[in-house]
BALOSE-979328 format. One record per residue (C-alpha): x negated, y negated, z. Coordinates in steps of 0.1 Angstrom, whole numbers, plus 2048, in hexadecimal, padded with zeros to 3 digits. Layout:
BEGIN
XYZ
...
***
This chain:
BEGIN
E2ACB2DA5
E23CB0D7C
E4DCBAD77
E64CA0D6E
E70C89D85
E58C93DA4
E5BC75DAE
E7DC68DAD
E82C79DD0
E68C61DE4
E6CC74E07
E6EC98DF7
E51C90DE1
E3BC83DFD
E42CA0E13
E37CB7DF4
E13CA0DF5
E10CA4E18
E18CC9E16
E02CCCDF7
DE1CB5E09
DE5CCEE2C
DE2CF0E17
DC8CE7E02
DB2CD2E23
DB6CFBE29
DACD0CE09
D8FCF8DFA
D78D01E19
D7ED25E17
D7ED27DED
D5ED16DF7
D55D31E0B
D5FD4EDF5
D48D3DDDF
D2CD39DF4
D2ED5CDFB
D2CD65DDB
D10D50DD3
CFCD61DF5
D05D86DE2
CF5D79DC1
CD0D6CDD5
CD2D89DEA
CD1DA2DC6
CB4D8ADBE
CA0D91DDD
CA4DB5DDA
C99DB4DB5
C7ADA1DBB
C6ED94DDD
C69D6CDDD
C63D5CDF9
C7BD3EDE8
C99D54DE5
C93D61E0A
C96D38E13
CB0D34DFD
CC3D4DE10
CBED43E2D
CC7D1DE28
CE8D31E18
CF4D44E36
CEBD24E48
D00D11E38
D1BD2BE36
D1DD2FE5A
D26D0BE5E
D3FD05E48
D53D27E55
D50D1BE79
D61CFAE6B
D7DD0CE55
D81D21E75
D89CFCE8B
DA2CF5E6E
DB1D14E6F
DB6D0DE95
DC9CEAE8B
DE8CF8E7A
E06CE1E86
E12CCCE6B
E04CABE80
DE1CBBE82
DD5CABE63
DE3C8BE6B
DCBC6CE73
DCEC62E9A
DD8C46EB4
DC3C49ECF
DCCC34EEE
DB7C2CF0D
DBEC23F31
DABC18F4B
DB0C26F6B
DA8C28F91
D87C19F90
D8CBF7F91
D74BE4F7A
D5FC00F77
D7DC13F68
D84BFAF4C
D5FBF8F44
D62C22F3E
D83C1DF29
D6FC01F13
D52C1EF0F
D6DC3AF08
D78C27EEB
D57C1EEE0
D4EC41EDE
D70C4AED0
D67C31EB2
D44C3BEB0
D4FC5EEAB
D68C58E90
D50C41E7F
D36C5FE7C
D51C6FE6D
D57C58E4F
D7CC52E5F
D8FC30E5C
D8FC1BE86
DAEC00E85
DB3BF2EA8
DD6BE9EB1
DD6BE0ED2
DBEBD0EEB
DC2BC1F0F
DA4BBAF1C
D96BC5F46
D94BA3F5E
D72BA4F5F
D65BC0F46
D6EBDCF35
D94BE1F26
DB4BECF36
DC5BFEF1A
DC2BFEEF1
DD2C0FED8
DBFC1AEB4
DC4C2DE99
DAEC45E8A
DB4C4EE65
DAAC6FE54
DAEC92E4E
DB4CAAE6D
DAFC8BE82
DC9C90E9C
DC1CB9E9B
D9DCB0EA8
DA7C95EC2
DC6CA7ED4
DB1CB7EE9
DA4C99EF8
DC1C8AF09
DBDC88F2E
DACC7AF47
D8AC78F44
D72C6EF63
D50C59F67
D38C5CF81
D1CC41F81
D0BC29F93
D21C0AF8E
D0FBEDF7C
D2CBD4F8A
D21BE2FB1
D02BC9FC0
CFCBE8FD5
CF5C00FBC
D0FC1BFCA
D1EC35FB4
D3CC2DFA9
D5AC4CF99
D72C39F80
D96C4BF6D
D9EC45F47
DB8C55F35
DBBC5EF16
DDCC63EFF
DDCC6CEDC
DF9C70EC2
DF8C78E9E
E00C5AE85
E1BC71E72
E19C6FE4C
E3CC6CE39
E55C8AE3F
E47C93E64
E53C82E81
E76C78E93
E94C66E84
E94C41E97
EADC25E91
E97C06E9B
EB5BEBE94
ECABFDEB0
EC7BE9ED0
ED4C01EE4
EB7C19EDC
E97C00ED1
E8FBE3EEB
E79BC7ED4
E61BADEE6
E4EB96ED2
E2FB86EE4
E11B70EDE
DF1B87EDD
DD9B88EF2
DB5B8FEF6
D9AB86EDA
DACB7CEB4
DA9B60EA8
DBBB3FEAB
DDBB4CE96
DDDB6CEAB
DDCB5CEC7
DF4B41EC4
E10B4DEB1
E2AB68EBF
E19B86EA9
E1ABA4EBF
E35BBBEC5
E3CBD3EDD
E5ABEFED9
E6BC01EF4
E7FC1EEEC
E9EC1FF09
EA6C45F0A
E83C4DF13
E75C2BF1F
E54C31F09
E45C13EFD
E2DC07EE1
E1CBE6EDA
E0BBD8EBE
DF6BB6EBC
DD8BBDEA6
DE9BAEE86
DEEB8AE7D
E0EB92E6D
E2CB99E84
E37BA9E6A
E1DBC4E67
E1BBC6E90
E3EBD3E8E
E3ABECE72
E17BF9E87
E2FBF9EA2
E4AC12E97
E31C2CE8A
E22C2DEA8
E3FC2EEC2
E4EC4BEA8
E2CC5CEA9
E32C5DECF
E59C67ECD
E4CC83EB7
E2FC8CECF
E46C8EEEB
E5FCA6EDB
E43CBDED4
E38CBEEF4
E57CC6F01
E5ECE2EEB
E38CF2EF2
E40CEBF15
E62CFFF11
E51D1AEFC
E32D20F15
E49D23F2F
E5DD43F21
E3FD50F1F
E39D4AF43
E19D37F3A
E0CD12F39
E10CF9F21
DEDCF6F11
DF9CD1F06
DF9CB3F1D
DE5CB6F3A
DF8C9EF55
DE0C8DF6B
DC6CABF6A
DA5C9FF62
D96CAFF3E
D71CA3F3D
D59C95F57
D3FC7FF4D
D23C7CF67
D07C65F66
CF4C64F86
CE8C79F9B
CE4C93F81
CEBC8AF59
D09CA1F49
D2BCA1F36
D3FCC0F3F
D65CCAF30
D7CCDAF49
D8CCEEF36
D77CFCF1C
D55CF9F36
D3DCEBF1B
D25CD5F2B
D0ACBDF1A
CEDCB0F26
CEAC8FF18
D0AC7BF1F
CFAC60F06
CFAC70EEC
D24C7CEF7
D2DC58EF8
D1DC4DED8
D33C65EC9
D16C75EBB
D1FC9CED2
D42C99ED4
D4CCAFEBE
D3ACCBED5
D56CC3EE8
D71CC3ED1
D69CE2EBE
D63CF2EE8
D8ACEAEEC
D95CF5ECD
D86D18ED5
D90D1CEF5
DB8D10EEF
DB3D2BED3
DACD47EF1
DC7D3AF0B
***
């Protein structure tokens, strides 16, 4: 990167940045860790030498610390695909459930956004449409920072609420669907080739936003919503003022898809030589269950961990019990 004319090659020297931010997300934490263990041998000669019951402390608050930040250079070691390191667009849909199931997609984004918040990560909403009475039918946001999309993979799905529904005047327990999809937002040099001016293979609708916005949002024709033809996937975009900027949100997000897709197809291809399943993309199954009366629990059903305190799950606060549960066991499948 210091030679010559690095830069005169924009794409080559971008990919070269990406390629040079991934390895060392992966050796910092364990020269960190060679460290640390270095520093552990060094109190350890110091105990031995003369007994303090500082040093002993010391070590202990060591190996403590040690422990957790090799269980966390063992999750990244687990997110090794180029897109792992990638931020995120994490899209909710309400479904079966009726109001009751756009109430639980508007509490699966919350906690989705409280979670990433915790994390120190960047929350851009880009698209919104608002339940009937409550709650939200779908939205679309992106989550920005390192190994983003390698933690949230595992949470695409369905996930399920059980509860007493506060929109029932007789108080009967009510189960609602929400599904989850998540796709990386591809930095420069990863991703699919897309020719977004050819009419025959990009479908472009330009309509007023809707929803909460302001008076410029609403009444000008700001959002944008692509369709690519071969596949029939579509993308929409109305957070921005600027139609402009809708359209440009747009694109990386219906290529982040393409590329998603392709992936999947080739895992998909690849498990089945093998004669096993796909560990990506889990159809209609549901993943997680998140119960709320009679009894109080959040349980994965894949990996099995359960919680106790769905609160704390949906503040965001535990969920990464359940992201670092799926890592492990997609590790042992």
């Amino acid at each position: 990167m210091g030679g010559a004319g690095f830069w005169d090659n924009q794409e080559k020297a971008q990919a070269i940045t990406n390629e040079l931010r991934t390895v060392t997300s992966q050796v910092k934490p364990l020269k960190a860790l060679v460290g640390g263990g270095e520093d552990l041998a060094v109190l350890v000669e110091f105990a031995e030498a003369e007994e303090s019951p500082e040093t002993e402390q010391e070590i202990l608050q060591t190996v403590e610390r040690l422990e957790h930040e090799l269980e966390v250079a063992e999750l990244k070691a687990l997110m090794g695909e180029p897109e792992d390191v990638c931020g995120a667009y994490l899209a909710v849909q309400a479904g079966e459930g009726g109001t009751d199931a756009a109430d639980w997609a508007a509490m699966l984004l919350r906690m989705y956004a409280r979670w990433a918040e915790l994390h120190g990560f960047a929350v851009e909403e880009l698209d919104l449409s608002p339940g009937e009475e409550a709650g939200i039918r779908n939205a679309t946001i992106a989550i920005r920072g390192e190994y983003v999309f390698g933690m949230l993979k595992g949470e695409e799905g369905n996930h399920r609420l059980i509860r007493i529904s506060p929109f029932d005047a007789a108080g009967r327990r009510q189960t609602s669907f929400a599904a989850i999809d998540v796709t990386p937002e591809l930095d420069d040099g990863i991703g699919v080739d897309i020719d977004f001016d050819d009419p025959k293979i990009i479908r472009e609708d330009v309509f007023r936003a809707s929803g909460a916005g302001g008076q410029k949002v609403n009444k000008t024709s700001s959002a944008i919503r692509l369709t690519h033809l071969p596949t029939g996937v579509a993308v929409q975009c109305q957070n921005e003022r600027s139609q402009h900027k809708n359209r440009a949100l747009a694109q990386k997000l219906l290529q982040a898809k393409l590329y998603q897709i392709e992936k999947d197809k080739r895992d998909a291809e690849v498990a089945a030589k093998r004669g096993t399943k796909s560990r990506i993309g889990f159809g209609g199954e549901t993943i997680r269950h998140y119960v709320l009366n009679p009894e109080q629990y959040v349980k994965d059903a894949r990996s099995s961990h359960k919680h106790g305190n769905p609160t704390k799950v949906l503040d965001g606060e535990n969920l990464d019990e359940f992201i670092e549960a799926y890592q492990r066991w997609a590790m042992n499948k």
